[in-house]
C-alpha positions as CSV (number, residue, x, y, z in Angstrom):
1,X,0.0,0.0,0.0
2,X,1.1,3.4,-0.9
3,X,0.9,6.5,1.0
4,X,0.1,10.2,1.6
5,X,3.2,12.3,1.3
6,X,5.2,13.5,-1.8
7,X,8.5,11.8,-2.1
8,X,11.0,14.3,-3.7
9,X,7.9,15.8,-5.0
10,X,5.8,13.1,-6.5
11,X,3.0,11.7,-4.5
12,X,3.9,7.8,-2.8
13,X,1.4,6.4,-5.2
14,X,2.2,8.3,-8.3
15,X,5.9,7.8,-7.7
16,X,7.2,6.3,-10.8
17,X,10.8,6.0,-9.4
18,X,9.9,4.4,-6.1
19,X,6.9,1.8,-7.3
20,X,8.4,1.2,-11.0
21,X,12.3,1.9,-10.0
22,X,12.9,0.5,-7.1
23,X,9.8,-2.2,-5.5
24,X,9.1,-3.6,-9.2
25,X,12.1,-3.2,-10.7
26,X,15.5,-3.1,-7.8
27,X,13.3,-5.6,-5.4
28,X,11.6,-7.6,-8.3
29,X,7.7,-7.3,-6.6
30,X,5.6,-9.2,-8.2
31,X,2.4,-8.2,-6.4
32,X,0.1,-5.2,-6.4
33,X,0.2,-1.6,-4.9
34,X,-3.3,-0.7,-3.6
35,X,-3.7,3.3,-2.6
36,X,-4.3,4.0,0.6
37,X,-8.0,5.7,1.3
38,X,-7.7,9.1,-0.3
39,X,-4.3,9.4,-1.8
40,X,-5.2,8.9,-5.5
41,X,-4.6,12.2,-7.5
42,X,-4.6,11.3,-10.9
43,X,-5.7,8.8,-13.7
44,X,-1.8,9.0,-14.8
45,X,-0.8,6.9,-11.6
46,X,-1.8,3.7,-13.4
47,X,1.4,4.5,-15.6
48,X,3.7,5.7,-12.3
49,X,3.1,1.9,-10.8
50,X,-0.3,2.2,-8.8
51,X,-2.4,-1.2,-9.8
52,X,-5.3,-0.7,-7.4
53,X,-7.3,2.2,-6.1
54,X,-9.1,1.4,-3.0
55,X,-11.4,3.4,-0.9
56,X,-12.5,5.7,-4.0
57,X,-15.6,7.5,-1.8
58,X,-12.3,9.4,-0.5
59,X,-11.1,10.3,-3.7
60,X,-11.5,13.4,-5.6
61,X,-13.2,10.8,-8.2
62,X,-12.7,6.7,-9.3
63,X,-9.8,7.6,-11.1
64,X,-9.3,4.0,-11.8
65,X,-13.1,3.5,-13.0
66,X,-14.4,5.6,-16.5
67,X,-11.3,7.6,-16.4
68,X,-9.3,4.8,-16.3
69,X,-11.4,3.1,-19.3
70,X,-10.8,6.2,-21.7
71,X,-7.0,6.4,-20.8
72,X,-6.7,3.2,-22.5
73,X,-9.0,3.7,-25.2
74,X,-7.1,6.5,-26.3
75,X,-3.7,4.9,-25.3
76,X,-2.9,7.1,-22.9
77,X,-2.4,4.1,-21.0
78,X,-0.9,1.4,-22.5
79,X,-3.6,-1.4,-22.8
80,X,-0.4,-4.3,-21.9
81,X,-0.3,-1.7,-18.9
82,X,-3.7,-2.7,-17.9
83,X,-3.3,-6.6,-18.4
84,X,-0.2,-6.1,-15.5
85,X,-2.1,-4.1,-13.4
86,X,-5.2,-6.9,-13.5
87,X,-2.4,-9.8,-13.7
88,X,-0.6,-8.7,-10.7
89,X,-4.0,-8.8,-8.6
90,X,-4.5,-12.5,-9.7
91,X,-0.8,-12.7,-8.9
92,X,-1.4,-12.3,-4.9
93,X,-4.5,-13.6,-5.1
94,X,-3.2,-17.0,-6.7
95,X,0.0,-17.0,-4.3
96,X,-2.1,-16.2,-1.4
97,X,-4.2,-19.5,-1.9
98,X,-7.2,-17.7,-2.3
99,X,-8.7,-19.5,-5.0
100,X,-6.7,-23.6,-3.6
101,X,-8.9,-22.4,-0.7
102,X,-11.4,-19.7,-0.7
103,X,-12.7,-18.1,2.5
104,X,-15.2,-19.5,4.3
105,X,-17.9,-18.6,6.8
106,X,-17.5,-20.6,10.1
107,X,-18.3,-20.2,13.9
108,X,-15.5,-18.0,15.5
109,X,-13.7,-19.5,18.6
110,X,-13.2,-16.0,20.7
111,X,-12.0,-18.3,23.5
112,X,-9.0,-19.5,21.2
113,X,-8.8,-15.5,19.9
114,X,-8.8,-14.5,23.4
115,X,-6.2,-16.7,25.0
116,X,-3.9,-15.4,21.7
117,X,-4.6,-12.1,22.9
118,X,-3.6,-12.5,26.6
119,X,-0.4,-14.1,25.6
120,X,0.4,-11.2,23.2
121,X,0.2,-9.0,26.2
122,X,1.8,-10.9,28.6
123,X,4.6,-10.8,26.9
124,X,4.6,-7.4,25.2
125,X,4.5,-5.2,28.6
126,X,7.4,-3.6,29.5
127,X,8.3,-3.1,33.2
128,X,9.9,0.8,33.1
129,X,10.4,1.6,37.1
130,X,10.4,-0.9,40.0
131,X,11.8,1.1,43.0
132,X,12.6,-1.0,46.5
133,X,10.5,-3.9,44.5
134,X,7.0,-2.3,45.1
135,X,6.3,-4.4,42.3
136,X,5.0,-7.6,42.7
137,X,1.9,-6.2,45.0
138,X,1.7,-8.2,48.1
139,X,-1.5,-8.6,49.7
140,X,-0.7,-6.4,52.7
141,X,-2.5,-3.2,51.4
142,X,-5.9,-2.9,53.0
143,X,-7.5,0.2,50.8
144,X,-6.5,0.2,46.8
145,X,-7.6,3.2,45.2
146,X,-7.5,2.6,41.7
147,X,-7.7,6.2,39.3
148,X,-8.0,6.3,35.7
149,X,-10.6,7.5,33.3
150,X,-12.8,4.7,31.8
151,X,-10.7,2.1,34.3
152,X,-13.6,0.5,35.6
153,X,-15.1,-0.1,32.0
154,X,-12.4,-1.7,30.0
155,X,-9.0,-0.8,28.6
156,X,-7.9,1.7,25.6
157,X,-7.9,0.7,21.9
158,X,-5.9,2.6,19.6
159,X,-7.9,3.7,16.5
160,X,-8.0,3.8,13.2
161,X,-7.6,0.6,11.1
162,X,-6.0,-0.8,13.8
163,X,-8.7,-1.2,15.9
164,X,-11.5,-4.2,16.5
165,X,-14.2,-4.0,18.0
166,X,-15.4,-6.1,21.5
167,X,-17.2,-8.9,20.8
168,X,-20.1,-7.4,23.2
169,X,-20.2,-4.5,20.5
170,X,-19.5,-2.0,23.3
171,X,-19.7,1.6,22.3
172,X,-16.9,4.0,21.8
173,X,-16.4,7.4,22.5
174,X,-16.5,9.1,19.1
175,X,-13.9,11.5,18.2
176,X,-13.9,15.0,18.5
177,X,-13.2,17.1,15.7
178,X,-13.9,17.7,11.8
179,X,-11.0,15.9,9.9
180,X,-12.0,13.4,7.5
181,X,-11.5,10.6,9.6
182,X,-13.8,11.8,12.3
183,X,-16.8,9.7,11.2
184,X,-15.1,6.2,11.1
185,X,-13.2,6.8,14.3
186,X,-13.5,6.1,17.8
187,X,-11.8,6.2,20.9
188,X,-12.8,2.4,22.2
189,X,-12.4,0.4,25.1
190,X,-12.5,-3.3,25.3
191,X,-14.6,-4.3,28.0
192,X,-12.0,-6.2,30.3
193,X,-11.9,-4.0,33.3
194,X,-8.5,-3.4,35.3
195,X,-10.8,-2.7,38.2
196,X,-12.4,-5.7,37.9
197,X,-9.4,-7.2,37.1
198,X,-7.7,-5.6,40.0
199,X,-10.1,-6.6,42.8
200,X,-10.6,-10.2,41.8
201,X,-6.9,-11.0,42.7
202,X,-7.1,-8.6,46.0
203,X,-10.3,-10.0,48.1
204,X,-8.8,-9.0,51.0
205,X,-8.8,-5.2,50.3
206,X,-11.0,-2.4,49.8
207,X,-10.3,-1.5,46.7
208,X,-12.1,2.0,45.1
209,X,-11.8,3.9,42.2
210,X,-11.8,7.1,40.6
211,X,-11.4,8.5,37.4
212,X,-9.1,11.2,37.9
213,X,-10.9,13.4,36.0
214,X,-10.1,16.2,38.9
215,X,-6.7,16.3,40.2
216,X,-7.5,17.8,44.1
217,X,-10.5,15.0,44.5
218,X,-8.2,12.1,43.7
219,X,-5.1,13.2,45.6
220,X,-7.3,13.8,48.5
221,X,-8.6,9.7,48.2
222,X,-4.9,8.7,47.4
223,X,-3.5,10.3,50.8
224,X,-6.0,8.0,52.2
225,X,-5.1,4.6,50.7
226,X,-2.6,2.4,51.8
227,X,-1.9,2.1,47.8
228,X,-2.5,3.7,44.8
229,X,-2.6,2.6,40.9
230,X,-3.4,5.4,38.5
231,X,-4.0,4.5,34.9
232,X,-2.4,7.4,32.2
233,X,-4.2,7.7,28.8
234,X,-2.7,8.8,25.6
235,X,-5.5,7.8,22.7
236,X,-4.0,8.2,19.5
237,X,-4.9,7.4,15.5
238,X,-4.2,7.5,12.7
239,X,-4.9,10.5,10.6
240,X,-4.5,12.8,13.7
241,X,-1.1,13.9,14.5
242,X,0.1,13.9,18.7
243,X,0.6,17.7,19.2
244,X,3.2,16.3,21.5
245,X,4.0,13.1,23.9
246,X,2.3,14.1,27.0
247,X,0.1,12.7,28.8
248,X,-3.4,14.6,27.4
249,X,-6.4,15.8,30.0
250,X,-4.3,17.3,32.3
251,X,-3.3,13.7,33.5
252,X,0.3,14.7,34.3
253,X,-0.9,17.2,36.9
254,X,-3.3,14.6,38.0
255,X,-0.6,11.5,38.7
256,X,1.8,14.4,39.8
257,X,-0.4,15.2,42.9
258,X,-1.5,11.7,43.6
259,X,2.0,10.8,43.9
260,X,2.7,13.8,46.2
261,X,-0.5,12.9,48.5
262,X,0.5,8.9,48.8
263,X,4.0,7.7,47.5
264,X,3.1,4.4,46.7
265,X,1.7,5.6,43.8
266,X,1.9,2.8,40.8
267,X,1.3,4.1,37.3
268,X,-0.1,2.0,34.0
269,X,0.4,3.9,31.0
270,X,-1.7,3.1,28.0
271,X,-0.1,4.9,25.4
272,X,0.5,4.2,21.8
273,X,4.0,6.0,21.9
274,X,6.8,7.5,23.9
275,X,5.2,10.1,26.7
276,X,7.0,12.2,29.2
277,X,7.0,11.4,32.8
278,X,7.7,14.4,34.5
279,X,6.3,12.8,37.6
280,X,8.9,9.8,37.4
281,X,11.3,10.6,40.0
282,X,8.0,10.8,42.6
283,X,6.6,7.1,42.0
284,X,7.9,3.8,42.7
285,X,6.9,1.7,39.4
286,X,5.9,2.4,36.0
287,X,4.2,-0.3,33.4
288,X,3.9,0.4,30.0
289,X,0.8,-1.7,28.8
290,X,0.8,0.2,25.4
291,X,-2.9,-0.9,24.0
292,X,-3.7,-4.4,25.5
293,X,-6.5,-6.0,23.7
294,X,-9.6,-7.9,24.8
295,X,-7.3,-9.7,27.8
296,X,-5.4,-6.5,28.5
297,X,-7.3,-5.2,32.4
298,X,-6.6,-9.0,33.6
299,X,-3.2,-9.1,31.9
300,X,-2.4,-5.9,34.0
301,X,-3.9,-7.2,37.2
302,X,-1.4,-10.4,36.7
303,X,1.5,-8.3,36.1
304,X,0.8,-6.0,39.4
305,X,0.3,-9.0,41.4
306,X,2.9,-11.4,40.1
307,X,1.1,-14.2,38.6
308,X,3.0,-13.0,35.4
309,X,6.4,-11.7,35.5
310,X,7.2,-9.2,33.0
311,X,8.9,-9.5,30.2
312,X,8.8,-6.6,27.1
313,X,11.3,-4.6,26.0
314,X,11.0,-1.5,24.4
315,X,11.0,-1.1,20.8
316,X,11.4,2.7,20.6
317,X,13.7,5.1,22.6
318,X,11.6,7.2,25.6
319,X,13.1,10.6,24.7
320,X,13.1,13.0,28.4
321,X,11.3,15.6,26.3
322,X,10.3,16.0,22.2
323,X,13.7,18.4,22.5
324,X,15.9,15.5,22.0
325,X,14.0,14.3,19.1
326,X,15.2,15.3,15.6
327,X,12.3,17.7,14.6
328,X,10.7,19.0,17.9
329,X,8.5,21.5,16.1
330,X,5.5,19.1,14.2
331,X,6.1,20.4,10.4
332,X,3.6,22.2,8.6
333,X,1.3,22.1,12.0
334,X,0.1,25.8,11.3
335,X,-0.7,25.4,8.0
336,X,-4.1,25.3,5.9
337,X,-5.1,22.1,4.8
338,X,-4.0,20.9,1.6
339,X,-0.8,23.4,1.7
340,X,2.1,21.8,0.8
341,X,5.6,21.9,2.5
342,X,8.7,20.4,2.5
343,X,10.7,18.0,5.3
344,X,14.2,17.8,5.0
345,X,15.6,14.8,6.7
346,X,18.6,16.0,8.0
347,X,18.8,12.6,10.4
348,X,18.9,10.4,7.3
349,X,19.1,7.0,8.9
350,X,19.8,7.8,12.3
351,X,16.5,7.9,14.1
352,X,15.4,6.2,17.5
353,X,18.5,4.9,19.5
354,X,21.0,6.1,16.3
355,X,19.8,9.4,16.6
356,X,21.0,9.4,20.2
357,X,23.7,7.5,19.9
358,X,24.8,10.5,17.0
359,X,23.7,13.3,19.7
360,X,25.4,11.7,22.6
361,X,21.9,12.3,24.5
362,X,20.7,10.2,27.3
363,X,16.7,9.2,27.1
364,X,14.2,9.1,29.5
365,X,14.2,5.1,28.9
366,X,16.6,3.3,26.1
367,X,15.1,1.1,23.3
368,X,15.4,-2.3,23.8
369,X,14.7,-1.8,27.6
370,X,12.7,-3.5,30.2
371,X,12.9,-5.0,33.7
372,X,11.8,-8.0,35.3
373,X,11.1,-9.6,38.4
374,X,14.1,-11.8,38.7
375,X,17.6,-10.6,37.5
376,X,19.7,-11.9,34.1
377,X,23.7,-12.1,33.9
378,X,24.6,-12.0,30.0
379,X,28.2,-13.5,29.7
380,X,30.7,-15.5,27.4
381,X,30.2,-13.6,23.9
382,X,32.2,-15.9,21.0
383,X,32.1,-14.4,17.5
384,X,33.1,-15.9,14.2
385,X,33.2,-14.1,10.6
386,X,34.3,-14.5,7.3
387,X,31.6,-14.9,5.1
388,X,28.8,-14.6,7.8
389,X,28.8,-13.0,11.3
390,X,27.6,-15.4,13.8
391,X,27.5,-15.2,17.4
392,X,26.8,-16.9,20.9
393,X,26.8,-15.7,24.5
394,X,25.6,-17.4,27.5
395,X,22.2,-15.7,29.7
396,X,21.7,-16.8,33.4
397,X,18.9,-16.6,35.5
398,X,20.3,-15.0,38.7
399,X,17.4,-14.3,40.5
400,X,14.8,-15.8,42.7
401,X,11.9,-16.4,39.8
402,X,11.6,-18.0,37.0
403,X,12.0,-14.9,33.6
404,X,12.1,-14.3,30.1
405,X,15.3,-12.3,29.0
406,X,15.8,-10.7,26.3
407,X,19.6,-10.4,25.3
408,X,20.6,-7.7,22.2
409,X,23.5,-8.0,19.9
410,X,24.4,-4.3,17.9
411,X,26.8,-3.7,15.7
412,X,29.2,-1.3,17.3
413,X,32.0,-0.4,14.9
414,X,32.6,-1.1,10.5
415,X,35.6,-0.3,8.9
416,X,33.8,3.5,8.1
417,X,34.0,4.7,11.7
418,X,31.6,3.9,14.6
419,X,27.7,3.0,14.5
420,X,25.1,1.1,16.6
421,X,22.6,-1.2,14.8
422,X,20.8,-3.9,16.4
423,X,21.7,-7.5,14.4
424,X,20.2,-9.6,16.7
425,X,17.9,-10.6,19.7
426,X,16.7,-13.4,21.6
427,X,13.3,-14.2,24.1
428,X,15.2,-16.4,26.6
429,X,12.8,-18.8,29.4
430,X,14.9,-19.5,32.0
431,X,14.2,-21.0,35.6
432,X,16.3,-19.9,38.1
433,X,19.9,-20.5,38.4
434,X,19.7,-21.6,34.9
435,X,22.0,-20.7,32.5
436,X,21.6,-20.7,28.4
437,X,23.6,-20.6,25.3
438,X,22.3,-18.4,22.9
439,X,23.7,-18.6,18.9
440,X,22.7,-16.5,16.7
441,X,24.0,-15.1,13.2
442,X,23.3,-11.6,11.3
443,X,21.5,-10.8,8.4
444,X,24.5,-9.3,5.8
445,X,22.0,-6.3,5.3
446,X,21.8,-5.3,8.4
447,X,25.8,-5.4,8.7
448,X,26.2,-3.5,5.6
449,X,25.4,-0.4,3.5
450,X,22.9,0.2,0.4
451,X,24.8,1.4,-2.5
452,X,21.9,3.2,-4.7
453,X,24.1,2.7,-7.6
454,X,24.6,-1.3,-8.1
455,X,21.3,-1.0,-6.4
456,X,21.9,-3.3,-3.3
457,X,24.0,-4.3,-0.2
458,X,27.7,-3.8,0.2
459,X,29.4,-5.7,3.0
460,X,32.9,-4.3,3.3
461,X,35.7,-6.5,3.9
462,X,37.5,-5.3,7.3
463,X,37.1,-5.7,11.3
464,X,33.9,-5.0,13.1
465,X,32.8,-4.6,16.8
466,X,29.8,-6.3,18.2
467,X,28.5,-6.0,21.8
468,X,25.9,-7.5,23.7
469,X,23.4,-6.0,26.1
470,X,20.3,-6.0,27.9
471,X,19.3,-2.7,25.7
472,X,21.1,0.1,23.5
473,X,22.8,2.2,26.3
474,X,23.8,-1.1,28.7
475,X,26.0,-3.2,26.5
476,X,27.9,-5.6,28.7
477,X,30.3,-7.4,26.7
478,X,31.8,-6.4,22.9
479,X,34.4,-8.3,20.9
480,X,35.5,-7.5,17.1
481,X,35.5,-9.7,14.0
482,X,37.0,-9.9,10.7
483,X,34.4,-9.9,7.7
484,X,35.1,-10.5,3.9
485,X,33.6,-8.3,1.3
486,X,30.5,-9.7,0.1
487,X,27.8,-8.1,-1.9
488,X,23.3,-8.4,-2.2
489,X,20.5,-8.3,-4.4
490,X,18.5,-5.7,-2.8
């Protein structure tokens, strides 16, 4: 699917030297490019390497229906043009096994669904802050005051296409605002309550809630409680940009106070991003539950109480504020609709943990990072090279629980200077006091560089420095390697 933005001035799906030149031609794609809903300008994009426009109600017109026709009645475009557009559909179609096995109809198994989903969030949380071990909760606490808007209903969806809908067909909260997504989207909840969730594994305890909607009423119940767990909300979607990465509502202010009245404060952050945490330094533990999914409020509760030990890393960097990013100021935000501007990428490749790795900045939280409730030793790291790089290190349960750890592998230094790249990872079950070996071997592209003239990958032959870590700013052992030149089909 092609996109929205000019690329070096030519719209994604009427760019004849990224669709033609480079996916069809350097890459040797032999399926279809379907526009994405709206971003069809022109008739002329048939010939530029667009093969399907989808979602035409959001076009200016079916450019691909009568205009389309009389383009290639008067040649305009080439009727052999039309056969590939049409033969590349059948193409994916045919590979897919959609006609060996068409789709059928049949009774849906949501308990199957469901216990996918719960295992996709188990294992996607990420653990950012467990001060004195607050985390797991014990069953000590006699009043849990649990604050977070829309808590005690369910947990936050992101929108967009990305989103499903409950089974129960529970209601969203529809968006606010006149951009031409507005009618399809809305902010939804899937109906499995942390509340809920929250007070079935604490029977013992008087646990209330409020929605934190005003700042002074839920500080004064937190100074109150023997322990507090305040849910932060960031809804986002697609076709609305963030303004910026903090918390909206005046939830900042909110946590900020709760955490003053009672400092066992524990926050859940459902968030489809990076957010700032200018309250970090005033609670004990942080859990980044991203959007959770149908099993998410009882995944939660397991995670707070310990039936589930944590185990997600982070796949982005937590900048401290958007000034560490490489474009703090949203392009283009001021402008009228439809006015076009230009974004220079000055950071070329270099974005998340590159980008401050480059600006020798330290982030809020480290892609690739994430705690747990038992303790890892990484340990031993072997390399070997020549025609492939390969690797192996040992990982050691060192703890008290049994953990998934998640060892990293970047590639540190190429004969060009120094870098960082990740070039390998690993999910590692281990009981305590075990110990692993992890091999592993890297993928030539992601040790080399692209050269656009060949087209493809360029392996240079020289040494090369490899560490290993428990994220990009903790890398515990590195070693170098000598590599022989080798070059890719892109």
């Amino acid at each position: 699917m092609c996109g929205y933005n000019l690329v070096n001035g030519h719209y994604a799906c009427g760019n004849d030297h990224l669709l033609n030149g480079v996916l069809k031609g350097d890459w040797a794609y032999k399926g279809f490019v379907m526009s994405d809903w709206g971003a069809v300008k022109a008739t002329d994009f048939a010939i530029k390497g667009l093969d399907q426009q989808a979602a035409k109600e959001l076009d200016a017109q079916p450019w691909f229906g009568a205009p389309l026709k009389a383009a290639v009645e008067t040649g305009n475009v080439p009727a052999a043009r039309l056969s590939d557009m049409v033969r590349r559909i059948l193409y994916a179609q045919i590979a897919s096994g959609v006609f060996d096995a068409p789709p059928q109809k049949t009774e849906i198994d949501y308990e199957a669904h469901a216990r996918i989903s719960r295992a996709a969030a188990e294992e996607g949380m990420v653990l950012l802050k467990n001060s004195g071990d607050i985390l797991p909760l014990g069953r000590e606490a006699r009043t849990i005051l649990v604050i977070g808007d829309y808590a005690e209903k369910g947990v936050l969806s992101g929108g967009g296409s990305s989103n499903v809908t409950a089974v129960s067909g529970q209601p969203g909260v529809p968006m606010s605002g006149e951009t031409l997504f507005a009618q399809y989207v809305k902010e939804q909840y899937h109906p499995s309550a942390p509340l809920a969730a929250i007070r079935a594994r604490a029977p013992q305890a008087t646990v209330l809630f409020d929605n934190g909607r005003n700042a002074t009423e839920a500080a004064r119940k937190a100074a109150k409680a023997d322990l507090v767990i305040v849910f932060g909300n960031q809804w986002m979607t697609e076709s609305l940009d963030a303004p910026n990465i903090d918390l909206p509502r005046g939830q900042d202010a909110m946590i900020n106070a709760v955490a003053t009245a009672n400092p066992k404060t524990v926050v859940v952050l459902q968030t489809g991003g990076p957010v700032t945490m200018p309250w970090l330094s005033k609670v004990p533990a942080v859990l980044q539950a991203w959007y959770s999914g149908s099993q998410g409020g009882e995944v939660i509760a397991d995670i707070l109480f310990g039936e589930v030990n944590p185990s997600g890393h982070l796949p982005m960097t937590f900048p401290v504020s958007l000034t560490q990013t490489p474009r703090p100021d949203l392009p283009g935000i001021d402008l009228a609709e439809k006015v076009q501007f230009d974004v220079v990428y000055h950071e070329g490749a270099d974005i998340g943990y590159r980008w401050f790795k480059r600006t020798q900045q330290t982030p809020l939280f480290p892609f690739g990072f994430g705690l747990s409730y038992t303790t890892f030793d990484y340990s031993d790291l072997k390399l070997s090279g020549g025609d492939q790089l390969r690797f192996s290190f040992k990982v050691t349960n060192t703890g008290q629980r049994p953990g998934k750890a998640v060892p990293q592998v970047y590639l540190t230094q190429t004969p060009d200077g120094d870098t960082q790249r990740l070039i390998g990872f690993d999910k590692v079950d281990l009981k305590p006091g075990e110990t692993r070996t992890v091999t592993l071997s890297a993928d030539p592209r992601l040790i080399g560089q692209f050269d656009t003239q060949t087209p493809g990958w360029v392996v240079k032959s020289g040494t090369y420095g490899v560490s290993l870590g428990a994220s990009a700013t903790d890398l515990i052992e590195t070693g170098t390697v000598k590599l022989k030149a080798k070059r890719l089909k892109p």
